[in-house]
N, C-alpha and C positions, 0 to 999 in steps of 0.2 A: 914205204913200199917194201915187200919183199926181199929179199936179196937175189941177186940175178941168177944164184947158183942154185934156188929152189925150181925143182921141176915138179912135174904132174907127171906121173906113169899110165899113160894112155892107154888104154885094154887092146890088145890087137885086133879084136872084134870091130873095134869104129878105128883104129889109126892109120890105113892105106885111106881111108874116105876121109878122112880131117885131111890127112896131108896134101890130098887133092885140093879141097878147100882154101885149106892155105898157099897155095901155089897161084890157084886159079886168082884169088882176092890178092896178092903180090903183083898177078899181071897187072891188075886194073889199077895199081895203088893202091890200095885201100888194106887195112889190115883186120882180120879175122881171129877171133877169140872162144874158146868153147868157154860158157859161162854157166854159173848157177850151180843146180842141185848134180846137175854130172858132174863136175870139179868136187865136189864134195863126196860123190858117193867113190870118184877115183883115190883118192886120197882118202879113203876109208879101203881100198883094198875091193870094193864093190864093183861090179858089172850093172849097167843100167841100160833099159832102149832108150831113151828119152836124150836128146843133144839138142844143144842151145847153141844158136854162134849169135853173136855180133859183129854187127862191122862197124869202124867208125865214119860210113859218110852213106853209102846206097846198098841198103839191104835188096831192092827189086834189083837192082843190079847183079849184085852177084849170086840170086839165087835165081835170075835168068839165063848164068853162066853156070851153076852147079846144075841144073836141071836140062839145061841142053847137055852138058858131059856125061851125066849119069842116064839119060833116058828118062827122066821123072816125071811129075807134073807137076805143073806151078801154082801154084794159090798165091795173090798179091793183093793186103791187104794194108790201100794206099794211104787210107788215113789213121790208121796204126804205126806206119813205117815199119810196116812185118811184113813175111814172105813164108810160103811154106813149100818145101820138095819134096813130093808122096814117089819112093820107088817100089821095087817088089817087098823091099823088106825093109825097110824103114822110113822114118818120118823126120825131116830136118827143120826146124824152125829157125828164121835168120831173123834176124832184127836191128835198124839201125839204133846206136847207141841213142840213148834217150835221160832227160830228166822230165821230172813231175811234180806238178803243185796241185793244191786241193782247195777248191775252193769253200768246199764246207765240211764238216769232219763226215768220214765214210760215205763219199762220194765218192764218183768213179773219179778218177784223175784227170788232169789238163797234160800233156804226154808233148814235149817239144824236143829234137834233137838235142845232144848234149854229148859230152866228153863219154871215157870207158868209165872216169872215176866219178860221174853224176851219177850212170847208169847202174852202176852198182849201190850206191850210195841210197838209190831209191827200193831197195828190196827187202824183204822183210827182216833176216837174221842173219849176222856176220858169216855163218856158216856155209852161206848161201848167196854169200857176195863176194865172189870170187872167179876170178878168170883165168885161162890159162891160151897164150900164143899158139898161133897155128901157123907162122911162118914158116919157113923153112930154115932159117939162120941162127931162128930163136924157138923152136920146137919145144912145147910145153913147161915155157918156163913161165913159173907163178905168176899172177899179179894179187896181190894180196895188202890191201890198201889199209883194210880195218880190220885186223887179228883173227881172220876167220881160223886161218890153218891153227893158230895156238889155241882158241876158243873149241878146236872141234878135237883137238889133242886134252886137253882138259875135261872134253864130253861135257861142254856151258852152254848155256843158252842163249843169244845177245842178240836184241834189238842195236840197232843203228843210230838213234835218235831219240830223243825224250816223247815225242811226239808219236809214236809210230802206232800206237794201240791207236790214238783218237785219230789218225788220216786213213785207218784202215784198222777196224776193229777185228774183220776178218783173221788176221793177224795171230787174235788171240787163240784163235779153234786151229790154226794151223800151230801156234807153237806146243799144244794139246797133242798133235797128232807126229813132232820130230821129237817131243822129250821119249813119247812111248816107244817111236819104231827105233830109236838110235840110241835110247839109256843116256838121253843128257840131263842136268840137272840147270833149271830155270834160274840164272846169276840173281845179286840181291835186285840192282836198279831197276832191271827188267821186270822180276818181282812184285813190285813195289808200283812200277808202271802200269802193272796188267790191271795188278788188284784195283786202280784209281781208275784206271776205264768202267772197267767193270762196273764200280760202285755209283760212276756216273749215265752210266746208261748206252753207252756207248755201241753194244752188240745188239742193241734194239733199233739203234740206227739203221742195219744193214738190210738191203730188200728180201725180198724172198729167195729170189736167185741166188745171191750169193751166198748164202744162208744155208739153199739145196746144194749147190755145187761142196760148199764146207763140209759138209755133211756125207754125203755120198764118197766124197774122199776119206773119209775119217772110214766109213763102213768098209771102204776096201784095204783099212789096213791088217796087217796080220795078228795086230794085239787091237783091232777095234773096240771089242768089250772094253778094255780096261782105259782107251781115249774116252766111250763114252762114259766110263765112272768118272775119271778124273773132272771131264766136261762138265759134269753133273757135279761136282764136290767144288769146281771155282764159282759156278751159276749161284751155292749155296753160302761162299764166302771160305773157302776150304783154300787157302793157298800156301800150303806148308812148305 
């Protein structure tokens, strides 16, 4: 893990609203984490809308406590163990910590509570597996289980697991669209991984849906042309 002296520089834009968070989640017990691609774009010096909490026990819980304090509305969606709080100006998603098994490759997942370090553990690239505390004691101190912070100081590209193209091939079109927006360079193993998906058939698995959703994300990025050439040069065996 981490060392406890690592923090996360929380944009003042979202940090009176985290800290609320974190307070309100302290009363209940329960402890609250900003996670994912915002810890990533903060620690790139980045502003983002998009915030992610976890809690590790009742996400409905505390984001029926976040949305009564703020005025919001709620969205609880029970068989997810996710929660959503719409205000004037932003959109909170809570989630209780989770792990996931597949039962056949590029299927949706089987999604059961679990620790922070499952929940992390289950996401696509080290970069993007990363949390940071919202208590009040422990304010934005890292939790960084799998080398995300050094892998995104290096500008590398890393899958989590050997496995990770064939439980989610989707994977592949999203690591297309973080090499282009952020200038990382796809590490060897990873590499190496993609290409065996690929050659196995693996992005043919995926439905349409997820396929469109891929897609549409890749069009909205600022360098989409050059996602879609690259997309187009792995599809052809191009993985230099």
């Amino acid at each position: 893990m981490t060392p406890s002296a690592a923090r996360v520089r929380i944009p003042r834009a979202v940090g009176p609203l985290l800290r609320r968070i974190g307070c309100i989640a302290q009363a209940q017990g329960q402890q609250a984490y900003a996670v994912g691609g915002c810890v990533r774009d903060w620690l790139l010096g980045r502003h983002t809308r998009d915030v992610d909490i976890v809690v590790d026990r009742e996400a409905a819980r505390l984001a029926r406590a976040v949305a009564d304090a703020l005025g919001g509305r709620l969205t609880i969606h029970a068989q997810f163990g996710t929660a959503t709080v719409a205000t004037r100006t932003r959109t909170i998603d809570v989630a209780t910590c989770r792990r996931e098994s597949y039962a056949v490759p590029a299927a949706y997942p089987k999604v059961r509570p679990g620790t922070l370090r499952q929940d992390l553990f289950r996401r696509d690239f080290t970069i993007n597996a990363m949390a940071c505390r919202l208590a009040p004691a422990a304010w934005g101190r890292l939790v960084d289980e799998f080398g995300g912070r050094r892998d995104l100081t290096a500008r590398r590209l890393r899958v989590l697991h050997p496995r990770s193209f064939i439980d989610d091939p989707s994977r592949i079109l999203r690591a297309v669209r973080f090499e282009q927006r952020l200038g990382l360079t796809i590490e060897p193993r990873t590499r190496r991984w993609m290409r065996e998906a690929i050659a196995a058939g693996w992005l043919l698995k995926l439905n349409r849906g997820r396929w469109r959703k891929e897609l549409s994300a890749m069009d909205e990025e600022p360098r989409h042309e050059r996602c879609v050439q690259r997309l187009a040069g792995l599809l052809i065996g191009d993985l230099a």
